[in-house]
Structures are given as C-alpha cells and as structure tokens.
C-alpha positions, 0 to 999 in steps of 0.5 A: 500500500502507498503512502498517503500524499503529503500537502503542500501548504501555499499561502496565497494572495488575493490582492484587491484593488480598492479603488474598482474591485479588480483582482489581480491574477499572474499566469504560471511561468514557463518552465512550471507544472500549469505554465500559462494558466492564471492564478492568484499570486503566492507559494510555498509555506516554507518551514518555520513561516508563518502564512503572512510571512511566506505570502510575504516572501513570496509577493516580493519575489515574484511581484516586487511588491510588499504587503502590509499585512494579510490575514487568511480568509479561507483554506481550501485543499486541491488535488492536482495531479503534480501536487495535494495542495492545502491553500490558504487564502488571505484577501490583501488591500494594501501594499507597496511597491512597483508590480515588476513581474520577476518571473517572467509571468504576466499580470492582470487586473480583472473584473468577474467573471475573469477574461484572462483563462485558462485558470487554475482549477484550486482557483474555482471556490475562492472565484465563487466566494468572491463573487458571492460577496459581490451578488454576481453569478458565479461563472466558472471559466472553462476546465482546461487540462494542462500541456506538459512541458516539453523534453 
C-alpha cells in the first residue's frame, strides 16, 4: 500500500484593488507544472513561516511588491495531479511597491467573471466566494487540462 500524499501548504494572495474591485491574477511561468494558466499570486509555506510571512516572501519575489499585512480568509485543499495542495487564502488591500513581474509571468487586473483563462482549477471556490460577496453569478471559466512541458 502507498503512502498517503503529503500537502503542500501555499499561502496565497488575493490582492484587491480598492479603488474598482479588480483582482489581480499572474499566469504560471514557463518552465512550471500549469505554465500559462492564471492564478492568484503566492507559494510555498516554507518551514518555520508563518502564512503572512511566506505570502510575504513570496509577493516580493515574484511581484516586487510588499504587503502590509494579510490575514487568511479561507483554506481550501486541491488535488492536482503534480501536487495535494492545502491553500490558504488571505484577501490583501494594501501594499507597496512597483508590480515588476520577476518571473517572467504576466499580470492582470480583472473584473468577474475573469477574461484572462485558462485558470487554475484550486482557483474555482475562492472565484465563487468572491463573487458571492459581490451578488454576481458565479461563472466558472472553462476546465482546461494542462500541456506538459516539453523534453
């Protein structure tokens, strides 16, 4: 009998910009399981982090930003076939910085429902929570399964 899967704890962004509501989402970069699909930004829980302080790490890394501060909202677990991700959703207003994107992925300020797809499939309940909250219908974007990389 195998090993029951291990999660992976990502701590993730969702980073709302006051002035319109807009979300901003990143697509994957290349070279990643899920390149080109849409997200919200974040990553890896690293051992000895907090979520606030890998959400953090992570925001700057990729996004050159610095959050003030961010408090887990939601946690959600996907399955994905790479990886059992326990994702925790921390909603995000302030922050500081120029977005610079620093790994090679493009970013998007977005309305619901999304334009940008394909997205992440872990992606889906925070998309319908969000929408909720804002007494839109919850239009899930269309499944896409993902292209893997080439050798």
């Amino acid at each position: 009998m195998s090993e029951p899967r291990k999660h992976t704890e990502v701590a993730v962004g969702v980073l709302i910009r006051l002035s319109d509501d807009a979300l901003l989402l990143s697509s994957r970069p290349e070279g990643k399981a899920y390149a080109g699909f849409w997200e919200f930004p974040g990553g890896k829980i690293e051992a000895g982090e907090t979520v606030e302080e890998a959400l953090r790490r992570e925001l700057q890394e990729e996004l050159g930003i610095t959050i003030d501060g961010a408090e887990v909202w939601k946690i959600t677990e996907h399955d994905y076939p790479h990886a059992l991700v326990r994702l925790h959703w921390c909603k995000v207003t302030a922050w500081s910085g120029e977005f610079e994107m620093r790994e090679g992925q493009q970013m998007a300020w977005q309305q619901l429902p999304l334009d940008v797809t394909p997205v992440l499939p872990g992606a889906f309940p925070v998309l319908q929570w969000l929408s909720e909250e804002r007494g839109l219908p919850f239009v899930p974007p269309p499944v896409v399964a993902p292209v893997a990389p080439a050798n």
